[in-house]
C-alpha positions, 0 to 999 in steps of 0.5 A: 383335823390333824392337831399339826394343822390345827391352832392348839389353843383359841385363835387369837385370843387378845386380839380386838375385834375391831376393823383394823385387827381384822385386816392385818390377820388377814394381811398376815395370811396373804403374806404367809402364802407370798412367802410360800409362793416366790420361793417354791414353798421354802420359807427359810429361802424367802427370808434369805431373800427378803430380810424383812418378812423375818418380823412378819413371819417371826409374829406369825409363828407366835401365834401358830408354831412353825411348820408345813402350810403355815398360811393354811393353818393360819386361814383356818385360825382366822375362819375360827376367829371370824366364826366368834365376830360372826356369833357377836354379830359385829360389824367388821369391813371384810366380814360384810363383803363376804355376806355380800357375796364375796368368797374366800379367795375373792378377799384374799385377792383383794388383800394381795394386790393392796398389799403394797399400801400397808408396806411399800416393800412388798412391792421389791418382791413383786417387781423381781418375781415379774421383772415388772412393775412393783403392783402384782400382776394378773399373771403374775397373781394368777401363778401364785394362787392357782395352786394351793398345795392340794393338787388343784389347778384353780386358774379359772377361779383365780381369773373369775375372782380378779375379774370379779373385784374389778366389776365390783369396783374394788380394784381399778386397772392402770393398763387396760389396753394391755394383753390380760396377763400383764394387766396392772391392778390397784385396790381403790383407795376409798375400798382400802380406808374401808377395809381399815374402817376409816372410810374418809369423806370426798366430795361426793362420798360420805358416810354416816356410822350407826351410831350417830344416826337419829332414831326413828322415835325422835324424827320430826314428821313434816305432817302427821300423816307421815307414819315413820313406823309404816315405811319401815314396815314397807322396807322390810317387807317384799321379796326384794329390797325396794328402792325407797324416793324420798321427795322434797325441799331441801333441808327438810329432813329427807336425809334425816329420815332416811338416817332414822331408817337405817338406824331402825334397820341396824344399818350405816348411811352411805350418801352420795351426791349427784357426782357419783354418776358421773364415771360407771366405775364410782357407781360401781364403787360406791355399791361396794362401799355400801356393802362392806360398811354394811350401809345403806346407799343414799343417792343424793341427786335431782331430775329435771322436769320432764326427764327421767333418771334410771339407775343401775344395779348395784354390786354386792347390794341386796339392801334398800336404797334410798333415793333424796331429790326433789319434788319433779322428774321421775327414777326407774331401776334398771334392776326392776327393784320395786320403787316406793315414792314419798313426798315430805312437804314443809313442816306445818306450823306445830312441826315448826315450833317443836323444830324452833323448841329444839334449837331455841329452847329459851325462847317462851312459848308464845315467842315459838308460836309467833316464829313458827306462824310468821316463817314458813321454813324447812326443818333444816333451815329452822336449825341453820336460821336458829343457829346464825341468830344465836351467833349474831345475839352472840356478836352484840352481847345478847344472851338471846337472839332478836327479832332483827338477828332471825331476819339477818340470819334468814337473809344469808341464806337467801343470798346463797340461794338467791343471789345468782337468779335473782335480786333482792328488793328494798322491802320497807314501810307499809301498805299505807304508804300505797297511793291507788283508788279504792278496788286497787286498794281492797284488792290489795287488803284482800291478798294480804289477807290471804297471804298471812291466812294461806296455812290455816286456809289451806287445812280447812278442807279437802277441796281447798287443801288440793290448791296447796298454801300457795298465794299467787297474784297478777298485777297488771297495769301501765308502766309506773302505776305502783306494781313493783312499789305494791309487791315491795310494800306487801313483802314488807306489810308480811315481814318478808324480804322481796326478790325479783327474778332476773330474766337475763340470768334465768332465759338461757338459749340452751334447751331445759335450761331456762326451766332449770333456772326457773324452778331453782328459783322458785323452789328457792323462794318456797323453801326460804319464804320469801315473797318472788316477784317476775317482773314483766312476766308477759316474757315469759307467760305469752300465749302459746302459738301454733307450731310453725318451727323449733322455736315454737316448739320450745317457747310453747314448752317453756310456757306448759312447764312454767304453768304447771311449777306456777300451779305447784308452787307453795310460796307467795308469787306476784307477777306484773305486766304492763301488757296483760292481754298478752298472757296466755289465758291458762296463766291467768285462771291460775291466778289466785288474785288479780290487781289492776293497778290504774293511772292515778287521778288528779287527787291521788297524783296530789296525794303521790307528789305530797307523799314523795315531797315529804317535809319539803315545804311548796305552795300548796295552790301550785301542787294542787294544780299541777296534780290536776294538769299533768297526768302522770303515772307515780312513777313519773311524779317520783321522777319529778320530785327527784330531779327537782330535788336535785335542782334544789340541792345544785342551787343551794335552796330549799325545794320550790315550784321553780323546781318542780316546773323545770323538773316537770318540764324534763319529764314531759321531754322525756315522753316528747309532750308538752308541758301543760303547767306555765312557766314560773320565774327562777328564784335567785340563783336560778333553778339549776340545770 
């Protein structure tokens, strides 16, 4: 090389090989060639004009000493500098996209039309050399570049190059409707704070530095089939780089194992969520960003039952890509990139107790395994339950969380998911305080039994194990028998918390939509471990019909959705009805227990009314003889009790049988009978009514 041209000792010796250095050398060649190229080659004339490239052309002649194709000498200065970055293997914005299939007078390009967000007085240049806007435009771009001093017209590859950055999401056009010449570029901002290596987190975009991503060796597999080393492998393997669908729960790990990945892999974690998809130009960029940050791209999103989700080709991505959603719908690539599909279940309960070891590490071992058995959470949820219960021992001045402060942690979580689809219930006492006869009872016992034993039963073979750990009961009976009451007893008989499903927020009139509710709410109740109850669920699991119109159609698809989630569903579910000869039969087979809950008979109507009574003192001959007259469910005698409370109260008495005789006789109104029990004469003061 003529020593003239070439840099006469090692280029930029002191300077750092950071991300930032990197783009202002380049920077620096770009402004040389604007120097050279607005006034003909004269760099003296292009100071004249604008006084202040003096500084930027006084720094770069101390690097590179003054003379003919200065921004030549300095290109290949940089391609020496460069060459050492390469040589360490470091990770530098500019460096990556040119891996990625970017060329030199791509980036240099690139560079030009983002000049005027490093030094808005770049923009008085390009404003007096178009007579135009202060951005560069494509013709204007076009004149400058397609002669390099060397003879060649390059205008084609200067037109390929724009229309290159713009396909890759690099630059975004304000005049799009405009002849191509005067189109107006602009380099997308996130690209910019990329090239500086400062990329900053919007509300669909983060990303995730090599070095704060977990290892592969301290990643938590939810079971121990789940071989880490071996998906790994998988990645690495193959002609093309598969497309990686990580399925689960939320906050269960899939984006920590997805992190584990990159790092084993070298990589960055670029993630996405599901609003990415909303303009083609974000998607674009967001494969860009990946390549420059040489990060790998997580795609955040879930698909509905039943729908399928494709997903285009990324520019200038020839990595993995990783897809975290949920357990249903389906993904194809439009790249036809091979598609690996893995499901991370709910820890079991030794995954559970290293999860609570790591975040409640002063906690004995007993108290760990007691944790890890009573609540079925996700990993991720483990940490955010651990981390509140610190916080709320913190507030009472304990110096380690209770019992009590896990369930209030535990409850917050489940009001932010729960809270818009369904209700939570008063979930206290204890399955003693149940009045039913002897099968409703041992039905009772029996499901209770299944619900503390569903894990280990679920391990226990092959053929069990295909059911899941799911429990799923049907109570069925009369209005005001004990379903609602039963369910709220046995969530407390487990130490869970009950919610009910309101149908009024989850039937929607829009097609899908009320399948979307429906398994929001129950991946919810699965993920949180709470026990979920549908109340009157004849609404929803009617027996299907023959299809005579659209309505048909849809209620019939509702109801094969709803049999199918019901028949995947790994929580604990009770249904009740007051009609279940109204349920379609298939609902029923799915059934793992059902309960028929009877009207009560003279003794236990006894039993109801003395437990709703409590304390309050009555004669005993008259309670005897109104449970043996009046054959009302436990609902009604709880209505009873409550009005004549209340009559007690208004009167300034204690409770009596006056009382419960006016209140009787209301109820009886109520349902347009009569009252079977004689009147009683009021005490003084009269009953109240």
């Amino acid at each position: 090389m003529n020593a003239f041209l070439a840099p006469s000792a090692i280029a930029f010796a002191e300077t750092p090989f950071t991300a930032p250095a990197h783009l202002k050398l380049a920077l620096y060649g770009v402004i040389a060639s604007i120097a050279e190229a607005c006034t003909d080659g004269d760099i003296d004339d292009a100071v004249q004009a604008y006084p202040f490239l003096a500084d930027y052309l006084e720094e770069i002649e101390r690097e590179i000493a003054a003379g003919p194709s200065l921004s030549n000498r300095w290109k290949a200065a940089l391609s020496e500098w460069e060459g050492r970055a390469e040589a360490q293997a470091l990770r530098l914005p500019l460096l990556a996209l040119r891996r990625a299939g970017l060329n030199p007078l791509d980036v240099e390009l690139l560079l030009a039309i983002g000049l005027i967000e490093e030094d808005p007085r770049f923009g008085l240049v390009f404003e007096q050399a178009q007579r135009r806007d202060n951005r560069p435009s494509f013709g204007l771009l076009m004149a400058w570049w397609r002669d390099r001093g060397d003879g060649d017209d390059r205008i084609d590859q200067v037109r390929k190059s724009l229309q290159s950055l713009i396909e890759h999401g690099l630059v975004q056009l304000s005049n799009p409707e405009a002849p191509r010449p005067d189109w107006t570029p602009s380099v997308t901002l996130a690209v910019w704070d990329g090239l500086r290596g400062e990329l900053s987190s919007t509300r669909w975009l983060r990303h995730v530095a090599h070095a704060q991503l977990p290892q592969l060796s301290d990643y938590i597999a939810p079971v121990a089939t789940l071989d880490g080393q071996a998906i790994l492998d998988a990645l690495r393997t193959g002609a093309s780089a598969p497309a990686l669908l990580i399925r689960g729960p939320i906050h269960n790990g899939r984006k920590t194992l997805a992190g584990a990945l990159a790092h084993a892999l070298g990589k960055d974690l670029l993630i996405a969520s599901e609003a990415v998809f909303e303009d083609e130009t974000r998607w674009r960029l967001f494969g860009t960003l990946a390549a420059m940050l040489d990060a790998l791209p997580v795609v955040e999103a879930d698909s509905s039952p039943g729908e399928t989700r494709r997903l285009a080709p990324l520019p200038l991505v020839d990595t993995p890509l990783f897809v975290v959603t949920g357990r249903h719908g389906a993904w194809a690539c439009e790249d036809r990139r091979p598609m690996l599909d893995i499901e991370l279940p709910l820890p079991g309960p030794a995954q559970r107790q290293r999860h609570w070891s790591c975040c409640l590490p002063e906690q004995s071992v007993e108290t760990l395994a007691d944790l890890s058995g009573r609540m079925r959470l996700s990993s991720g949820h483990v940490r955010q339950v651990a981390a509140a219960a610190n916080a709320f021992a913190r507030l009472a001045q304990r110096e380690r969380p209770q019992h009590d402060d896990l369930r209030r942690a535990c409850r917050s979580l489940q009001t932010a998911r729960l809270e818009t689809l369904a209700t939570r219930l008063q979930a206290a006492g204890s399955l003693d305080d149940l009045i039913v006869d002897d099968a409703t009872r041992e039905e009772i016992d029996a499901l209770a039994t299944r619900c503390r034993w569903r894990e280990p039963l679920a391990s226990g073979s092959a053929e069990v194990a295909m059911h899941g750990v799911g429990v799923r009961a049907l109570f069925a009976g009369a209005s005001g028998t004990g379903k609602t009451l039963a369910a709220r007893l046995l969530a407390a008989e487990l130490g869970k918390d009950v919610y009910r499903i309101d149908l009024s927020a989850t039937v929607n009139k829009y097609l899908g939509e009320t399948e979307k509710n429906l398994d929001h709410a129950l991946s919810a109740a699965e993920e949180l471990d709470v026990v979920l109850l549908l109340d009157e669920g004849d609404a929803l699991m009617a027996n299907r019909t023959e299809v005579g119109s659209s309505h048909d159609r849809y209620a019939n698809l509702e109801t094969n959705f709803l049999l199918q989630r019901i028949e995947s569903f790994e929580g604990i579910l009770v249904v009740t009805s007051n009609a279940a000869d109204r349920i379609d039969r298939a609902f029923a087979r799915r059934m793992d227990v059902v309960v028929n809950f009877r009207a009560p008979d003279a003794w236990r109507r006894y039993e109801i009314l003395r437990l709703h009574l409590g304390s309050d003192g009555c004669d005993e001959s008259w309670l005897q003889d109104a449970a043996s007259r009046c054959a009302l469910s436990g609902g009604q005698w709880r209505n009873v009790v409550m009005h004549a409370r209340l009559l007690a109260l208004q009167s300034g008495n204690a409770i009596a049988a006056v009382h419960l005789q006016a209140a009787l006789t209301r109820e009886y109104r109520k349902i347009g009978a009569n009252c079977p029990m004689r009147a009683l004469d009021p005490p003084r003061g009269g009953p109240g009514h």
